[in-house]
N, C-alpha and C positions, 0 to 999 in steps of 0.2 A: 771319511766319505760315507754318506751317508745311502749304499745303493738299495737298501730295502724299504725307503719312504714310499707311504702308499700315494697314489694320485687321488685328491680330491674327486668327493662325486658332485654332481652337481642335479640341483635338484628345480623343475619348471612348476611355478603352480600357477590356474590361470582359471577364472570365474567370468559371470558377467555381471554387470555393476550393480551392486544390490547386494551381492550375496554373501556378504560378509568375509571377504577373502583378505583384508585388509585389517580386520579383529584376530582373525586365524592366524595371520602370518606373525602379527604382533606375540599374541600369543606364545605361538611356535619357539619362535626366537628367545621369549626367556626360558622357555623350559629345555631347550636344546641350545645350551648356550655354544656347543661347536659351531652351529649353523653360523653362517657369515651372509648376510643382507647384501644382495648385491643394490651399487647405486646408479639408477639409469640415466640418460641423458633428455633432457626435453626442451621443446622450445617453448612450452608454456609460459605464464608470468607466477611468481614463485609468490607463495601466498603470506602474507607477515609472520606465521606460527612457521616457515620453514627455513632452513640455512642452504644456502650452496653446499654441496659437498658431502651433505648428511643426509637431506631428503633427496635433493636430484643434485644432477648437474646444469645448472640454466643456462643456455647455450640461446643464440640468437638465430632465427631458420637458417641463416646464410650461414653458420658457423656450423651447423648439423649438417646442412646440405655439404658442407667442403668434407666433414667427419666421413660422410658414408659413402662421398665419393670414393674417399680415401681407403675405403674397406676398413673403417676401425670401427666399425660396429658386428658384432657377434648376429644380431637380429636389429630390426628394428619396422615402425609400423606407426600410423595414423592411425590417430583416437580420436574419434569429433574432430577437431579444427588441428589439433597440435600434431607433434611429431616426440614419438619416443626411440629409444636407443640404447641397447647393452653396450659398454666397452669391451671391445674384443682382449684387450692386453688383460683389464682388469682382473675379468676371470681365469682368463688360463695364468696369470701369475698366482692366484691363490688356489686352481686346482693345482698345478704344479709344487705347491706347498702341503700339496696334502690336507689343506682345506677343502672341508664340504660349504659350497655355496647355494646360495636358493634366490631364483628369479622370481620375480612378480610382476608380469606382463600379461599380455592380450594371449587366445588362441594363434592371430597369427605366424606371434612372433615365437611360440613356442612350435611352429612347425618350422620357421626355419631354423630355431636352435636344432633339431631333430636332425634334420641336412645337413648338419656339418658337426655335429656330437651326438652320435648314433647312442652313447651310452648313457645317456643323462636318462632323469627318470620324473615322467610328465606327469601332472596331479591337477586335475580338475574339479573343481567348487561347486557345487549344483544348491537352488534352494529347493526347501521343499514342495515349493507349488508354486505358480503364478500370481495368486493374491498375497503369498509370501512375500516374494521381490516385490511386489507394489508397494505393499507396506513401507518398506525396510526406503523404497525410493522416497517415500511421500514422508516418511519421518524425518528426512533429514531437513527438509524444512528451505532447503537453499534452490529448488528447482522450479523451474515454473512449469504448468499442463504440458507444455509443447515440447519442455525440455524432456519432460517424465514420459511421456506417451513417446518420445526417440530413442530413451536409453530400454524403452520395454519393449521396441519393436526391434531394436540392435541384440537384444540378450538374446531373443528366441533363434536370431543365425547364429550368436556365441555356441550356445547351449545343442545345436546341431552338429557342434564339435567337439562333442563328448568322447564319442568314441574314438577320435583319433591320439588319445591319452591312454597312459600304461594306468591309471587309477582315477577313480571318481569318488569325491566324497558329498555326501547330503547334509549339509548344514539345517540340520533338524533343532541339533540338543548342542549347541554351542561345546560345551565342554568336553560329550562326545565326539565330536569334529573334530577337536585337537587330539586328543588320546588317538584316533585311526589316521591323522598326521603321523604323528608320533611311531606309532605302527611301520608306518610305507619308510621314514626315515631308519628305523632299527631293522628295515629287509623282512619284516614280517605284514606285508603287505597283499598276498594271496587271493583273501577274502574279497580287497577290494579295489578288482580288476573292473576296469570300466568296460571291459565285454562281458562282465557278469548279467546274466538273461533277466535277471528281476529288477534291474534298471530301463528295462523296457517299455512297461506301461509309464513309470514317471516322466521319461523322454518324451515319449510320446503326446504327453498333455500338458510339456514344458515348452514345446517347440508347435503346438499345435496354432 
């Protein structure tokens, strides 16, 4: 019997679109290969580069809707038109193994994981300025004006939920971003408290 297995931690990190949180995470994950990718549920339409089961779980609304009547979802939250979803079993059978897992979800849904896993440890993405994230929107090439001018007026209510996160990072210097991941993952994450006062003025002309 194995009574001294530690419980996984579990780890929330959540940006607004644009801001490179989906490079990061990638990232993240080869170089902490303990880290475990959780896989969410969505009613989206699943794109040809994706498999069931590996990028999401593609669920049909009426099959979500019965899921979260059911309470089998940990979190879960409307993005633009779709609907996302943690599995509640999922996670707590690899925190219970003593895997560390890591979300990649909205602000919302990282405040209800908070409500019902007081111990988890929430990590917010910030770019470094607003011509920043426009950029980063307008390269991808796949958006149109009206798409781009909703994902940058949704980032600035994202990005006004900063401070309800145990850390904030500033995706300035790409590689720097992972290394102070890296950091908040090994518990040496002090520095970067997202109640630290010198994230003040950036907020303030992120959200403005």
């Amino acid at each position: 019997m194995d009574l001294q297995r530690k419980t996984g931690r579990l780890f929330v990190i959540a940006a607004p679109s644009g801001a490179g949180k989906t490079s990061l995470v990638r990232t993240l994950l080869q170089r902490e290969p303990s880290l475990h990718l959780s896989v969410s549920h969505t009613t989206r339409p699943r794109r040809e580069t994706e498999r069931d089961g590996h990028d999401y779980f593609f669920v049909s609304p009426l099959r979500f809707a019965e899921l979260r009547a059911a309470g089998a979802f940990l979190e879960s939250a409307q993005v633009f038109d779709n609907f996302y979803g943690t599995g509640r079993e999922q996670i707590d059978a690899r925190l219970q193994a003593g895997q560390d897992v890591l979300l990649e979800i909205d602000w919302q849904g990282a405040r209800q994981v908070r409500q019902s896993q007081a111990d988890c440890h929430t990590i917010f993405i910030l770019p470094p300025s607003r011509a920043s994230l426009e950029r980063r929107l307008r390269s991808r090439g796949t958006d149109s004006e009206q798409v781009i001018a909703r994902r940058l007026a949704d980032a600035a209510t994202d990005m006004s939920h900063c401070r309800e996160f145990d850390y904030a990072i500033v995706n300035d210097d790409f590689d720097h971003a992972v290394g102070e991941l890296q950091q908040i993952i090994a518990g040496r994450g002090e520095g970067l408290k997202a109640s630290r006062p010198e994230l003040g003025p950036l907020l303030d002309r992120l959200v403005a």
